[in-house]
GUMI-218876 format. One line per field, with one value per residue (C-alpha): residue number from 0; residue in one letter; x, y, z. Coordinates in Angstrom, 2 decimals. Layout:
! GUMI-218876
resi	NUM  ...;
resn	a  ...;
u	X  ...;
v	Y  ...;
w	Z  ...;
This chain:
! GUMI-218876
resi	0  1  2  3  4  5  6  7  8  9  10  11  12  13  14  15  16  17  18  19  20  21  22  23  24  25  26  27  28  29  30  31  32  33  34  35  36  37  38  39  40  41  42  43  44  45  46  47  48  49  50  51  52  53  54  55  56  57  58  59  60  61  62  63  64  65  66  67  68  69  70  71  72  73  74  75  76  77  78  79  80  81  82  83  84  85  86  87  88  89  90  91  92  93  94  95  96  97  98  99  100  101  102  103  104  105  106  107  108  109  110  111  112  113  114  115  116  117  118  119  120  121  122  123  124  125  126  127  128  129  130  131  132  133  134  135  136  137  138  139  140  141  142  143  144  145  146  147  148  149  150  151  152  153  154  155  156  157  158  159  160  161  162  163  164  165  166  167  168  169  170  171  172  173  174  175  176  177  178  179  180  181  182  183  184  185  186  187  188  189  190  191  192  193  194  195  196  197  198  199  200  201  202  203  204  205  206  207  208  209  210  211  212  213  214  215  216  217  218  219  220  221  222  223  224  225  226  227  228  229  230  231  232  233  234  235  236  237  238  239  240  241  242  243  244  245  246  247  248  249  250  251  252  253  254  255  256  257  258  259  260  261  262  263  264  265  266  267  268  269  270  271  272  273  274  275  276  277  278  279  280  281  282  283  284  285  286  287  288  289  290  291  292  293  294  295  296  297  298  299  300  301  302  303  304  305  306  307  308  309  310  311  312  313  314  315  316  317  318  319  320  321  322  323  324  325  326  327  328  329  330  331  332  333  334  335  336  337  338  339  340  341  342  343  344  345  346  347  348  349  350  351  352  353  354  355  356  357  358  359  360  361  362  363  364  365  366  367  368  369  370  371  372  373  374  375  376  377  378  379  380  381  382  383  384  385  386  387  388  389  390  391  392  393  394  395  396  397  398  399  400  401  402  403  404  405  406  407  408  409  410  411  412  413  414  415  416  417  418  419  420  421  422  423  424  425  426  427  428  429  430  431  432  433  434  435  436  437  438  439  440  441  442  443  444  445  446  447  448  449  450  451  452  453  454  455  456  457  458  459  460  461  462  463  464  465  466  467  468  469  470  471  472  473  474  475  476  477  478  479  480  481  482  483  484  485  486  487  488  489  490  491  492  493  494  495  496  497  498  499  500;
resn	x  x  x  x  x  x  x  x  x  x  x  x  x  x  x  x  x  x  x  x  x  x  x  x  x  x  x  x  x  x  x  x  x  x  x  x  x  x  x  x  x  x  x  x  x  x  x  x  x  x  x  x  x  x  x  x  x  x  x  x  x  x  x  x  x  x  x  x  x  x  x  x  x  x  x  x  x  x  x  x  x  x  x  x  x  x  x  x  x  x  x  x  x  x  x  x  x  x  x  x  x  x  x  x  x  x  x  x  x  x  x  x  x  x  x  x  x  x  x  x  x  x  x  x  x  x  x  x  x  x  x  x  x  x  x  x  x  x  x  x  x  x  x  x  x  x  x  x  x  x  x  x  x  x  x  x  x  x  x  x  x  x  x  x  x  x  x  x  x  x  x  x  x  x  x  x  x  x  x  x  x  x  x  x  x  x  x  x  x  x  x  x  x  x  x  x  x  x  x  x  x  x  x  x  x  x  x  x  x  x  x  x  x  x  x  x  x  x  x  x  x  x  x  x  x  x  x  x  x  x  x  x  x  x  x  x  x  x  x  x  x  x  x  x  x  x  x  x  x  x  x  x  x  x  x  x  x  x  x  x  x  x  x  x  x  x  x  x  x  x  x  x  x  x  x  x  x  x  x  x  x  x  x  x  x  x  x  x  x  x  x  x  x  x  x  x  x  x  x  x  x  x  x  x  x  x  x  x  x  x  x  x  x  x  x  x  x  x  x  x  x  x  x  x  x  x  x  x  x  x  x  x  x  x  x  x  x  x  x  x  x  x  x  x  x  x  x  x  x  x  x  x  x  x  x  x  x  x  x  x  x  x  x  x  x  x  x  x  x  x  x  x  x  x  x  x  x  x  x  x  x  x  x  x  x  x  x  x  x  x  x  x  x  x  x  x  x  x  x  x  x  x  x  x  x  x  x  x  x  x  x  x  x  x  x  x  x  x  x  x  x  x  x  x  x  x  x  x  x  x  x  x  x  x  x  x  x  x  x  x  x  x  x  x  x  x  x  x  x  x  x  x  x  x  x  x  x  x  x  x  x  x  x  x  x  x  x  x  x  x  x  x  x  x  x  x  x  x  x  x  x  x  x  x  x  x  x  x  x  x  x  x  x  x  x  x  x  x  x  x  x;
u	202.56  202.75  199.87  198.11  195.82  193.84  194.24  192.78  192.08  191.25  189.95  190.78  190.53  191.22  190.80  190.82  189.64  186.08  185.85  185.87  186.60  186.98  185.38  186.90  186.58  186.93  187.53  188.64  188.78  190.23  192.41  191.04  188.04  186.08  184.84  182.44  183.03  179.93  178.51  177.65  179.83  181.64  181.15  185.42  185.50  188.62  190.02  190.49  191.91  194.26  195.24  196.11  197.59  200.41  199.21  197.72  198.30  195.52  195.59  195.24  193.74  196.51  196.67  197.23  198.51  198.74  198.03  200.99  200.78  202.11  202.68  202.24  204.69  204.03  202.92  206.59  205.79  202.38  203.73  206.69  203.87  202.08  198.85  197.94  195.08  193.02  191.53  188.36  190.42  192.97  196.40  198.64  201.35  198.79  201.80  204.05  203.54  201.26  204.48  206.06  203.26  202.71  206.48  206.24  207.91  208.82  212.47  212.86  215.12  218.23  221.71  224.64  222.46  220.27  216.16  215.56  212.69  212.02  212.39  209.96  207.73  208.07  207.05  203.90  202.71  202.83  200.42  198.18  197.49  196.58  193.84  192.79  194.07  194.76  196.45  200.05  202.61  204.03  200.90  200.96  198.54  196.25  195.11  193.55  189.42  188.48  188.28  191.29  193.59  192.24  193.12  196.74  196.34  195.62  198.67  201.19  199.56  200.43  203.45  204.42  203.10  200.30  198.41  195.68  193.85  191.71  189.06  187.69  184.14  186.31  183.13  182.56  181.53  182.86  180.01  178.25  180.46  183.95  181.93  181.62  185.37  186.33  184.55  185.90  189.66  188.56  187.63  190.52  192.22  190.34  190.74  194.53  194.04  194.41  192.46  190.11  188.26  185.30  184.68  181.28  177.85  176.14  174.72  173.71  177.71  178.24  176.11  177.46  181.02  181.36  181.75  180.97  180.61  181.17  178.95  180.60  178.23  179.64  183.13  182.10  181.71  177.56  177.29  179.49  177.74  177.60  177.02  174.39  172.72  171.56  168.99  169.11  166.34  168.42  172.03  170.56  169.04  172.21  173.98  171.64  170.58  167.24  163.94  162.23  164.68  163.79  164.54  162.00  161.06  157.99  158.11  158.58  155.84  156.79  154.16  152.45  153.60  156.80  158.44  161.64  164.40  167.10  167.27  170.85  170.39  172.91  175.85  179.32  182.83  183.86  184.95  183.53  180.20  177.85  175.47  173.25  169.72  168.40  165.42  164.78  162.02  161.06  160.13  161.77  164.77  166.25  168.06  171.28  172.17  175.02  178.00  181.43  182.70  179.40  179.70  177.37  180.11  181.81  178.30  177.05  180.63  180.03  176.54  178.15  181.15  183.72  184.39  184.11  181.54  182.89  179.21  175.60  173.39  172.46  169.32  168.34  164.91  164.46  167.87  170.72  173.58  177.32  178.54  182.56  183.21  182.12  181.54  179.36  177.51  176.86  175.98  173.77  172.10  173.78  175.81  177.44  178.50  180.97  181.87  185.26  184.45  188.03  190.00  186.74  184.41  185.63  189.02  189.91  192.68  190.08  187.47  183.79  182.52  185.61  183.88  180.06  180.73  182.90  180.69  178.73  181.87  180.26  176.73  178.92  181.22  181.24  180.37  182.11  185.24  186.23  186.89  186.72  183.77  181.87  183.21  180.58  177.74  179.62  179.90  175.87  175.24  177.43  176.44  172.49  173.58  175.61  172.43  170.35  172.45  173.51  177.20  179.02  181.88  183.14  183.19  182.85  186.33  187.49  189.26  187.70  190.19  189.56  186.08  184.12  184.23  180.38  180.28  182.80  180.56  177.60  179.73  179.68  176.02  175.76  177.78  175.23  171.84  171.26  172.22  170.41  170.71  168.02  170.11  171.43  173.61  174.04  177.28  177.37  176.59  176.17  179.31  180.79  177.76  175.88  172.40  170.99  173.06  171.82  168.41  169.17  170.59  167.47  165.46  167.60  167.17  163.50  163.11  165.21  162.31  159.46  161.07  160.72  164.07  165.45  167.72  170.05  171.01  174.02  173.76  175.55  173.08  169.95  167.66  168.25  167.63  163.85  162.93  163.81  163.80  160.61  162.46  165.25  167.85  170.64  174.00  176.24  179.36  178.88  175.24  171.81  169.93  166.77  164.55  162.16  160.01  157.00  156.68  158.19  161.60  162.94  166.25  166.01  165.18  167.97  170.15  168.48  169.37  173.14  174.33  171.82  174.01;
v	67.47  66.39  67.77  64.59  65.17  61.55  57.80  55.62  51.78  51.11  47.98  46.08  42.09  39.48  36.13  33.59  29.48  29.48  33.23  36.50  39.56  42.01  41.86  45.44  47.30  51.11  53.57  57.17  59.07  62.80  64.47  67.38  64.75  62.27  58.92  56.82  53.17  50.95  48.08  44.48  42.07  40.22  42.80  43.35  46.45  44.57  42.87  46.61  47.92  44.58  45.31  49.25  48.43  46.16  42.95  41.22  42.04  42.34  39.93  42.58  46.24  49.28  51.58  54.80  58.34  61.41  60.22  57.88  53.86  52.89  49.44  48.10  44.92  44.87  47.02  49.41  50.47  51.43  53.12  55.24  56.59  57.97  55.28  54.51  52.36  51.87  48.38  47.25  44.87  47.15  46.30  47.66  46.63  46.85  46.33  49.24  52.82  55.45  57.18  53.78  53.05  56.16  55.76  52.08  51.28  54.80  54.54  55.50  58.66  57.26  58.61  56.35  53.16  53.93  55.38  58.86  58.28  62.63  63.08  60.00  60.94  64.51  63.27  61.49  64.64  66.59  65.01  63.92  67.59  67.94  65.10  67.11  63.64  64.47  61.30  60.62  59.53  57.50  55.63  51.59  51.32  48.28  51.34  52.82  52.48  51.46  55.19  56.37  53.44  54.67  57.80  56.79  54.64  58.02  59.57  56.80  57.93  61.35  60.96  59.15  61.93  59.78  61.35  58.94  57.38  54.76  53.66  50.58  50.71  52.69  53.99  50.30  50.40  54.16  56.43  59.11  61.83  59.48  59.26  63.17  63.92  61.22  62.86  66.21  65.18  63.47  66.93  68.67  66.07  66.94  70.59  69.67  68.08  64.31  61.57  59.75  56.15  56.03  52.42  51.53  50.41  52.96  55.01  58.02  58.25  58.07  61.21  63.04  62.76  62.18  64.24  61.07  57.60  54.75  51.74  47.56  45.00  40.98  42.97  45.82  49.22  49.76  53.40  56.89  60.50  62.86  62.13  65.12  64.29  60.66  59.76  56.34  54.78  55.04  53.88  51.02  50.04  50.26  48.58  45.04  45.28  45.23  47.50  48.26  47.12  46.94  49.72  50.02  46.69  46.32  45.90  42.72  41.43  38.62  35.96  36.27  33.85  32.79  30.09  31.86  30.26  32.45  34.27  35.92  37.33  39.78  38.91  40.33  40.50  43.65  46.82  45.16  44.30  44.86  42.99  42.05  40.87  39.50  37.49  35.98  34.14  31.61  33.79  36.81  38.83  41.06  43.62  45.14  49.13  51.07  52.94  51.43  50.12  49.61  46.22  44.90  41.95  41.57  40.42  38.22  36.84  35.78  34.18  31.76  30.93  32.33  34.13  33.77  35.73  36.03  35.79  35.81  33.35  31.66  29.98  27.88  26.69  26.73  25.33  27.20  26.14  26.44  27.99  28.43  27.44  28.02  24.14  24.74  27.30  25.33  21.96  24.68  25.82  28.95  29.93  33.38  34.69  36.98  40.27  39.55  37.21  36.91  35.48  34.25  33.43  31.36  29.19  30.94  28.36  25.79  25.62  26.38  23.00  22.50  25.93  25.19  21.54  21.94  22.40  19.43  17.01  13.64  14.28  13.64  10.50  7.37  4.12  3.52  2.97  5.59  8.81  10.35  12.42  11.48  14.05  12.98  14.25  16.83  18.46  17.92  19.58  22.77  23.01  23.51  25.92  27.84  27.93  28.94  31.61  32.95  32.59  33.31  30.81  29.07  25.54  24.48  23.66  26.56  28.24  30.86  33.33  34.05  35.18  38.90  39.94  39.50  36.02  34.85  36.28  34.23  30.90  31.82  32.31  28.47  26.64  27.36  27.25  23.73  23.31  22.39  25.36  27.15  31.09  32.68  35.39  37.79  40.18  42.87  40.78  43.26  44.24  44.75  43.36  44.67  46.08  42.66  40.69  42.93  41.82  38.32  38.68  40.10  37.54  34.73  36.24  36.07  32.75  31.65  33.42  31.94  28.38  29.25  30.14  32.92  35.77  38.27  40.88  43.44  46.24  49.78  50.95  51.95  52.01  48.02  47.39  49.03  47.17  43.78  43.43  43.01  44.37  46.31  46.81  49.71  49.02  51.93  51.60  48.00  48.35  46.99  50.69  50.76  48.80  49.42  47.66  47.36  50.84  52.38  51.41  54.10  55.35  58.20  56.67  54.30  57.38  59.64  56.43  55.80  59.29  59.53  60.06;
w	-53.17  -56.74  -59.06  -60.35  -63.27  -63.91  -62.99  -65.50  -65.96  -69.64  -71.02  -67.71  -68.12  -65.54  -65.45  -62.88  -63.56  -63.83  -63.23  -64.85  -62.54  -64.64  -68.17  -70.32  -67.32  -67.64  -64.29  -64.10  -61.42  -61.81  -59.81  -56.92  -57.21  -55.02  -57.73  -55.63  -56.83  -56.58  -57.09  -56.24  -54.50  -56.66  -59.63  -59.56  -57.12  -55.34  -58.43  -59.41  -55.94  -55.99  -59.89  -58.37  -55.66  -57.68  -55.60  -59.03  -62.93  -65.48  -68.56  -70.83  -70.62  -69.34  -66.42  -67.20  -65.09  -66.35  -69.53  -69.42  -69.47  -66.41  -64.93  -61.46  -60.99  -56.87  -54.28  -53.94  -57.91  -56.71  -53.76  -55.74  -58.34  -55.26  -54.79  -50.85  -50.04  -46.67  -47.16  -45.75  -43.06  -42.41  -43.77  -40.18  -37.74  -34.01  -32.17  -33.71  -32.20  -34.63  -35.60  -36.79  -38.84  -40.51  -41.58  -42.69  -45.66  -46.29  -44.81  -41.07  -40.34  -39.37  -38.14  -37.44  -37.89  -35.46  -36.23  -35.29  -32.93  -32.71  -36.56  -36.74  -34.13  -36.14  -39.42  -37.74  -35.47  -39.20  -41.38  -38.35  -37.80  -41.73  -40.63  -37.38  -35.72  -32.10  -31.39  -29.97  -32.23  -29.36  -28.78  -29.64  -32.49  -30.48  -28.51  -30.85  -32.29  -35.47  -37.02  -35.24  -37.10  -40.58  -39.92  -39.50  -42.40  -44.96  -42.62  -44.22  -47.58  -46.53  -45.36  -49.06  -51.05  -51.92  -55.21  -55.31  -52.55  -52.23  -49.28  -49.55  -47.12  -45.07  -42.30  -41.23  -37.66  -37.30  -35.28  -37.10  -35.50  -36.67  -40.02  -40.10  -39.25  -42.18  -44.91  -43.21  -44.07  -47.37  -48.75  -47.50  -49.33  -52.25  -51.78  -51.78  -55.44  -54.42  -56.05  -54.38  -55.13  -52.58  -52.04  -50.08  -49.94  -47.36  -50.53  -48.28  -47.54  -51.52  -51.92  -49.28  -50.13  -53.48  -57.16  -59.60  -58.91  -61.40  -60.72  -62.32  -62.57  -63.54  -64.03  -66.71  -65.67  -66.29  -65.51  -64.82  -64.18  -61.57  -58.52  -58.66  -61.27  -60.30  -57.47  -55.26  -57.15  -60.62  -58.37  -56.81  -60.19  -62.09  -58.71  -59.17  -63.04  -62.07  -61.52  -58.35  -56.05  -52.13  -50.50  -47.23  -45.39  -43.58  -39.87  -38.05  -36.53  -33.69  -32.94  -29.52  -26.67  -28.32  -25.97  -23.65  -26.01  -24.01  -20.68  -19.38  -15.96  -14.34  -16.83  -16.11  -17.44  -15.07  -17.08  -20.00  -19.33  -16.60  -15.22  -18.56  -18.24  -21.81  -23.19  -26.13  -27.70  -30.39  -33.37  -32.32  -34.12  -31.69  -32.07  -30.13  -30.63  -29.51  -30.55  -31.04  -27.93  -25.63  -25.21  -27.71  -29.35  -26.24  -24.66  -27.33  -27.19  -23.19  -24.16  -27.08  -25.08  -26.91  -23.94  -20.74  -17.79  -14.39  -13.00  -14.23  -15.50  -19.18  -18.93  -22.09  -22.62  -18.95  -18.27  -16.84  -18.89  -17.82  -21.08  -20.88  -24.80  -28.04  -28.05  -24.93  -26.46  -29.57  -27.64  -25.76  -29.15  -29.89  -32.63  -32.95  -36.64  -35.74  -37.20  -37.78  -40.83  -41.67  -38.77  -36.58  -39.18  -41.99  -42.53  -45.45  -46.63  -46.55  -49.26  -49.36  -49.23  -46.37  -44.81  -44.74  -43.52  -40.63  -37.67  -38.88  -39.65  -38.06  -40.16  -43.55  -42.06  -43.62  -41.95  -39.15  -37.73  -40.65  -39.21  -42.62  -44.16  -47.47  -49.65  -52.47  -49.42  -47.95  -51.98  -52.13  -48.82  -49.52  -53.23  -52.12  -49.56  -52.54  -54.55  -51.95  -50.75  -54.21  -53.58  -56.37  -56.59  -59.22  -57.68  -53.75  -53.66  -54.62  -51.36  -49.53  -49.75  -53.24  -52.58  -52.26  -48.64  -49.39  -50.46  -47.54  -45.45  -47.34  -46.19  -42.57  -42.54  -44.95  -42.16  -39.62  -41.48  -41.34  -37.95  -34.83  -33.29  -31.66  -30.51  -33.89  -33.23  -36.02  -35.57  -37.83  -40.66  -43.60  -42.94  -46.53  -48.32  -51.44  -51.55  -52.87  -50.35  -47.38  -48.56  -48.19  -45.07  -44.09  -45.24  -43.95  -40.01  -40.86  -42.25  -38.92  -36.63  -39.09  -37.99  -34.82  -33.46  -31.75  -33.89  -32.05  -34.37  -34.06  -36.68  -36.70  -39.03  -37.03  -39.99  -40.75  -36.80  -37.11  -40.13  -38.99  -35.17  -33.18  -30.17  -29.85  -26.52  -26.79  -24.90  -23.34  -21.51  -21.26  -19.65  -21.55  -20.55  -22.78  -24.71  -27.58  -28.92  -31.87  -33.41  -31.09  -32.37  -34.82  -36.15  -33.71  -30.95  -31.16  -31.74  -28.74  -26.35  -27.67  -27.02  -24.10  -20.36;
């Protein structure tokens, strides 16, 4: 492996109309080191991954290895001067084996025209055992979890001599144990002398795992030390700019007698789910634990339609309600924000005022027979849900896809806020968010109960599920198996009952 000695970005700028991502941005990260990168969404974390990775170029500013200006004209130059990434939404082939894409773009063994498959499955089966990755070559990535796929993902890097890595919230919706075997390989990586930019907003992973971190605010770097020598008070003040921020919630108290908004009796999607019984009330925010894999999406997914149950029931304020749709669950009341913001969530082509409008298309038509929506009203509507939700975006017509991952996931939650909906199903939505946007998540979920409608919330991180659900119901292997409920809900609780068998 090549020695690398420090990547630098000096005096970063980038533009875009209306918006400044990066503003003289400065970020070093040495090599045999582990920089945690932090900061708010939207402060120019992924401006700077894009500008390394060769995808974008800055408008002025210089990169800078080894001491040497460098530049990045697409993603091969970053590639051939040893950079590798593992992107929040991960950047693989699913229907290519593990072997093919560890060897991606690298240049397949060949002999007389034809690939190699032992000298590729060879190369894979090498630098998975650097990562402790007992996984077949052979196996068709689609097979594989969440943490299993990253893994491969720092194996491509591997395999291309990759000097520098970088993660970008790379433990999203891993377990505790996959989180523990990821920081594992990250310091044998270190060990081996390879840079390494620690994307992520779980701030007890950034102390664990990292030497220094670097924190950007409005696209400046604000602050750079050792990771030892700062507490979480002084990071999450340097994160938002401000004093004091919110760090423990107090507990959710439901109101008594809350009307039965929802009630799923024995419902089924064999191998998948099994036999769920649920209730839900007006006022109530309840949660849903479990590991990766029990069930939890796949069973809010049968109650909003967007699958479908082979038995059980869905009783609605006292109706049963044949629910085979998403349309059927929303004319039934429920709307489901799904985890997958990207390709489920949001239209990013479209823009935000496009986005937050959609499921509400005939409240914004003009007078009839027009078919066509009053753009003037449909502009009004989604620029009060931008203010209220703090999205930062430089118009509403600006397309979604140039967003934060936080602020698309801020347009999901506008599309759905002014709706008639009574069932709000939350999927994992702090997913990627800041520690300022998690709060307003938060609040949002409560301001939904105070209205008196019911909140479902999914959440891999225990500690946001006792501070904002008045009930609490763990999944494993597809089966609701406990509940918990006032203060008897508590991080390890939740944790006893997941790994429970």
């Amino acid at each position: 492996m090549r020695a690398l000695e420090r990547v630098e970005a000096r005096g970063i700028v980038k533009t875009y109309p209306g918006v400044v991502a990066l503003d003289g941005a400065n970020v070093a990260v040495e090599g045999g080191s582990i920089l945690g990168l932090l900061g708010k969404n939207g402060a120019g974390k992924s401006t700077l991954i894009k500008l390394l990775a060769g995808v974008i170029a800055p408008d002025a500013g210089e990169l800078l290895l080894d001491g040497a200006p460098i530049e990045l004209h697409d993603p091969h130059a970053a590639t051939a001067h040893g950079f590798a990434f593992v992107h929040q939404e991960l950047a693989d082939v699913p229907n290519l084996t593990v072997a093919e894409n560890v060897g991606l773009g690298l240049g397949y063994p060949t002999r007389g025209g034809l690939v190699r498959r032992r000298a590729l499955r060879a190369q894979a089966a090498a630098v998975l055992a650097r990562l402790e990755a007992e996984i077949d070559p052979e196996t068709p990535l689609a097979r594989l979890s969440i943490a299993q796929r990253r893994l491969v993902m720092i194996a491509h890097g591997l395999a291309a001599d990759a000097r520098l890595f970088v993660l970008d919230e790379p433990t999203a919706s891993l377990t505790d144990d996959e989180i523990a075997h990821l920081h594992r390989v990250l310091r044998t990586l270190r060990a081996d002398g390879v840079a390494i930019v620690y994307v992520s907003h779980r701030l007890d992973e950034v102390f664990a795992v990292t030497d220094r971190v670097t924190v950007m605010r409005d696209g400046r770097d604000v602050f750079h030390g050792a990771t030892a020598d700062v507490d979480k008070p002084r990071l999450i003040e340097q994160i938002t700019g401000t004093r004091g921020a919110v760090e423990a919630r107090p507990r959710r108290v439901a109101p008594a007698g809350g009307e039965e908004l929802l009630r799923v009796e024995r419902l089924t999607l064999p191998g998948i789910v099994e036999g769920a019984d649920l209730r839900l009330h007006a006022g109530e925010v309840l949660g849903i634990a479990g590991l990766v894999g029990a069930g939890r999406s796949e069973l809010v997914r049968l109650i909003c339609g967007a699958d479908r149950a082979a038995s059980g029931r869905i009783v609605v304020r006292g109706s049963e309600r044949r629910i085979r749709s998403p349309r059927d669950g929303m004319e039934a009341g429920i709307v489901l924000l799904p985890e997958d913001r990207k390709t489920q969530g949001a239209v990013l082509g479209f823009s935000v005022r496009k986005n937050i409008t959609l499921p509400a298309m005939e409240r914004f038509r003009l007078a009839k027979p027009l078919p066509l929506p009053s753009q003037r009203r449909e502009r009004a509507a989604a620029g009060d849900l931008v203010t209220r939700l703090r999205i930062k975006v430089a118009d509403v017509e600006q397309p979604a896809l140039h967003l934060s991952g936080g602020n698309q996931q801020k347009v999901v939650l506008a599309k759905w806020l002014d709706s008639d909906a009574d069932v709000f199903v939350f999927d994992e939505p702090t997913h990627g968010i800041d520690v300022e946007g998690k709060e307003e998540v938060y609040d949002l979920m409560a301001e939904l109960a105070d209205q008196g409608r019911g909140v479902i919330f999914i959440s891999s991180e225990f500690t946001e599920l006792v501070s904002s659900c008045n009930r609490v119901v763990v999944m494993r292997d597809g089966r609701l198996v406990e509940e918990f409920e006032g203060e008897a809900i508590s991080d390890a609780a939740l944790v006893a009952s997941c790994y429970s068998h």
